[in-house]
Each structure stands twice: as C-alpha cells, then as structure tokens.
Backbone bond lengths (Angstrom), bond angles and torsions (degrees), N, CA, C in turn:
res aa  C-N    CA-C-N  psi(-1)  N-CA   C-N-CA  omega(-1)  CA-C   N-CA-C  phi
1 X - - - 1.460 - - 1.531 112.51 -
2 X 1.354 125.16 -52.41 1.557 127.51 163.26 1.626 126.00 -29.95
3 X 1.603 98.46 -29.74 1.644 109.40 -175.78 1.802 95.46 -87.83
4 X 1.329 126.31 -40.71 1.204 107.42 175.17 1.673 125.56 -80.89
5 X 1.458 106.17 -4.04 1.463 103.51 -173.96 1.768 85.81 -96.09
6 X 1.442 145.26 -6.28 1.235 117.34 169.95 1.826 104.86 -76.42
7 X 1.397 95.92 -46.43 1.361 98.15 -167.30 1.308 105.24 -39.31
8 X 1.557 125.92 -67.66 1.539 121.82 151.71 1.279 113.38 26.86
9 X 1.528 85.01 -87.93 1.912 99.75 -174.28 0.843 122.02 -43.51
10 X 1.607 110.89 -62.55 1.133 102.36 172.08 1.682 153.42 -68.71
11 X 1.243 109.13 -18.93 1.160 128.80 153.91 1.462 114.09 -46.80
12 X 1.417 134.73 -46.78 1.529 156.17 161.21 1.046 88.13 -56.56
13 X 0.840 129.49 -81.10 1.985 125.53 -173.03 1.091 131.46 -38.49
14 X 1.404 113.51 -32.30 1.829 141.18 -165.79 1.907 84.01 -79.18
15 X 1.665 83.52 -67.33 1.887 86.72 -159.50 1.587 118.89 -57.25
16 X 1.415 102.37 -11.21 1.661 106.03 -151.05 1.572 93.54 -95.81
17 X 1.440 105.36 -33.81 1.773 117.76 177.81 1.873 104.85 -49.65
18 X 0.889 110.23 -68.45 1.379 131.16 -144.87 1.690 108.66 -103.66
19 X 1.765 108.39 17.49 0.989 111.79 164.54 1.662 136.09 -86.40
20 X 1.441 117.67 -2.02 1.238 122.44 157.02 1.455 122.60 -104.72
21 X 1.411 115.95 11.56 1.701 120.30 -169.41 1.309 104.08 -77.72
22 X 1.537 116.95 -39.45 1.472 116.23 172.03 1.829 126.37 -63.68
23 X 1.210 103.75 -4.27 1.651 118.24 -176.18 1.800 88.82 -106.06
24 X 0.977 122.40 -33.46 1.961 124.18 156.84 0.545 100.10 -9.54
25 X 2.030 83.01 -101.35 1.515 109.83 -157.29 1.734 104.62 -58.07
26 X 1.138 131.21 -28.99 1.781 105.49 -161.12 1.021 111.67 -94.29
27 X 1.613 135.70 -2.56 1.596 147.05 124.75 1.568 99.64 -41.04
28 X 0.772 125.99 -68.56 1.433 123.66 -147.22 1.842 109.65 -73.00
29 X 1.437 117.75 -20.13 0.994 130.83 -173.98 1.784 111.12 -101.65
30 X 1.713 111.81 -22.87 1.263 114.81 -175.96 1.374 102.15 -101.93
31 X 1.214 105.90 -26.70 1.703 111.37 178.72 0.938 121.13 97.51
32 X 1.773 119.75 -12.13 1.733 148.16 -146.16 1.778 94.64 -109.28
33 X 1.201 122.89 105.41 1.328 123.10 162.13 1.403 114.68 -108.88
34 X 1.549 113.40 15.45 1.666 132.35 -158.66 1.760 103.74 -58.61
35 X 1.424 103.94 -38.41 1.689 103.77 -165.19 1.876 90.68 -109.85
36 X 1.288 133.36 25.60 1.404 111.02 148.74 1.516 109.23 -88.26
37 X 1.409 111.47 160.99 1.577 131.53 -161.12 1.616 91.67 -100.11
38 X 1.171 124.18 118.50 1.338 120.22 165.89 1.533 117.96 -50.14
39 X 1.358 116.05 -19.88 1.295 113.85 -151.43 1.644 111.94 -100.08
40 X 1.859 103.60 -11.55 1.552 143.00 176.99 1.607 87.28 -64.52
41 X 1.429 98.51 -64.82 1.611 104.79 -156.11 1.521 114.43 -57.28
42 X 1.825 116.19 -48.18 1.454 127.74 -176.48 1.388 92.66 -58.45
43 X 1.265 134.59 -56.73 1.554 137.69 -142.30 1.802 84.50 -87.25
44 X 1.458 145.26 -40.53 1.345 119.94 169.12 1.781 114.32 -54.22
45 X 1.209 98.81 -46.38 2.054 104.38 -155.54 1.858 66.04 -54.25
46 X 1.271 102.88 -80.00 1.850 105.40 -166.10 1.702 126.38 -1.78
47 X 1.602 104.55 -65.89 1.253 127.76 -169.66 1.520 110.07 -72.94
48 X 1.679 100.89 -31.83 1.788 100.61 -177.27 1.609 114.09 -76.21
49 X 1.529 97.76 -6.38 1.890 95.82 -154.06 1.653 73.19 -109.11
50 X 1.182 128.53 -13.32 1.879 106.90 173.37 0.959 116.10 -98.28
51 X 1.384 115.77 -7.76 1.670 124.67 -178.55 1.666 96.96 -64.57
52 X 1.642 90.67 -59.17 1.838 113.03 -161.70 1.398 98.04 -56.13
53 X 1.299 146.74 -44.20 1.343 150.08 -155.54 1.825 91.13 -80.54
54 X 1.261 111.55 -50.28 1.118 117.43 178.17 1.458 128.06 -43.54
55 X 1.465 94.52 -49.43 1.644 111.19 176.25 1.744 109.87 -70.97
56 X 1.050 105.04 -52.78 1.808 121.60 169.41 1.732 97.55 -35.42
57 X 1.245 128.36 -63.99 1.449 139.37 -167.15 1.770 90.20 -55.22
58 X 1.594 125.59 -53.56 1.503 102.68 -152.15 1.273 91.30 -113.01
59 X 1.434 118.85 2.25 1.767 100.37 158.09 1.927 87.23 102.10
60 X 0.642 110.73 12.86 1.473 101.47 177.93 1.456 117.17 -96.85
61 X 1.291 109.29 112.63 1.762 107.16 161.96 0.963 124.59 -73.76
62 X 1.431 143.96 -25.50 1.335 140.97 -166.43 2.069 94.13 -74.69
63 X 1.273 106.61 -24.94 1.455 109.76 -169.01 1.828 101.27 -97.52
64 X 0.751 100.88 -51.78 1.816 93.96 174.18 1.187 122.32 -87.32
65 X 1.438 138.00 -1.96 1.400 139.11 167.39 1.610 99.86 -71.61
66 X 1.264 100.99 -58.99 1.760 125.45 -178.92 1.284 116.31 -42.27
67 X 1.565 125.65 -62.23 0.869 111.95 164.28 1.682 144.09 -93.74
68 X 1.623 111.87 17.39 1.451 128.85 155.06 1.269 105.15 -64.10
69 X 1.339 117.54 -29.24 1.359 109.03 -163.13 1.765 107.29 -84.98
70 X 1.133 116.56 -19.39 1.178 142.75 -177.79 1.514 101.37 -74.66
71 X 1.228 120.31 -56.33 1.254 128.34 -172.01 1.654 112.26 -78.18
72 X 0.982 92.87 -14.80 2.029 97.62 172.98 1.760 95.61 -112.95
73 X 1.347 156.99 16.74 1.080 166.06 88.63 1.441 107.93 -24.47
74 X 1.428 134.87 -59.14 1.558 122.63 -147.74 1.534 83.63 -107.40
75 X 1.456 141.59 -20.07 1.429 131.03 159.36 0.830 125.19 -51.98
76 X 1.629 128.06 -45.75 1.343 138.73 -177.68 1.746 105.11 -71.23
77 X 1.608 121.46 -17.99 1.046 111.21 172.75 1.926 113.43 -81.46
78 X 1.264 96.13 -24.69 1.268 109.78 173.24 1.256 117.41 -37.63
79 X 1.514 109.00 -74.69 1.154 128.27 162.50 1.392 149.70 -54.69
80 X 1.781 98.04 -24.02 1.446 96.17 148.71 1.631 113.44 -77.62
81 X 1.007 138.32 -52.68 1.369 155.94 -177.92 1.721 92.01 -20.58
82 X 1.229 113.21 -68.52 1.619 135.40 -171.04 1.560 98.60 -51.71
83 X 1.178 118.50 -48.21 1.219 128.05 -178.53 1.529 122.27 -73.88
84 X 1.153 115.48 -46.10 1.254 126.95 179.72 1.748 121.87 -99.71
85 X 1.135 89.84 -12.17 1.940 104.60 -157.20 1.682 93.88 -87.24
C-alpha cells in the first residue's frame, strides 16, 4: 500500500507541476497574454511560494518541489503578461 500511496503523490505532483506550462508555451508562442487575469497570476506566484515554504517547514518534497514548480510556471506568466499584456 505505501508504493501506491507514493505513486499518488506523485502522480499529484506530476499533474500539479506542469499545470500552467501549457498557458506558457501558448502565451509565449501567440504573444497574446490579453485574456490572463492579473489577479490568477499574483494569487498563483502567492499560493506556490506558501505552499513551497510550507513544504520546506515539514520536509516534504512532494509539497515543495510541486509547488516551486508552480511558482516558476505562474512567473514566467508574469513576465510574459508584462511583456505581451
């Protein structure tokens, strides 16, 4: 049971990482950041960098890998946004 409750994680981890990369690349390729919500973007960087601190505090990777990755995902939207928006 331990081997399927990591997989779990990780599976949660996999999907949860790499859930704004596709809003990236198709910003980043259309150039158009016109219909992201500024307020999506602050409240991701926000939520990923308290998650990660969070995870850091109890030692958990599945929780601070996950959401760094999130937080360098909703930056890069930042920054296209700024750029393109």
């Amino acid at each position: 049971m331990p081997d399927l409750i990591f997989l779990l994680g990780l599976s949660g981890s996999v999907t949860a990482s790499v859930l704004f990369f596709p809003q990236v690349w198709s910003s980043y390729k259309t150039r158009s950041t016109k219909d992201l919500s500024w307020a999506i973007i602050l409240i991701g960087i926000a939520n990923g960098a308290i998650w990660t601190i969070y995870g850091l505090l109890k030692a958990d990777a599945f929780i601070y890998v996950t959401n760094f990755m999130i937080v360098i995902a909703t930056s890069m939207l930042f920054v296209l946004k700024r750029k393109y928006g």
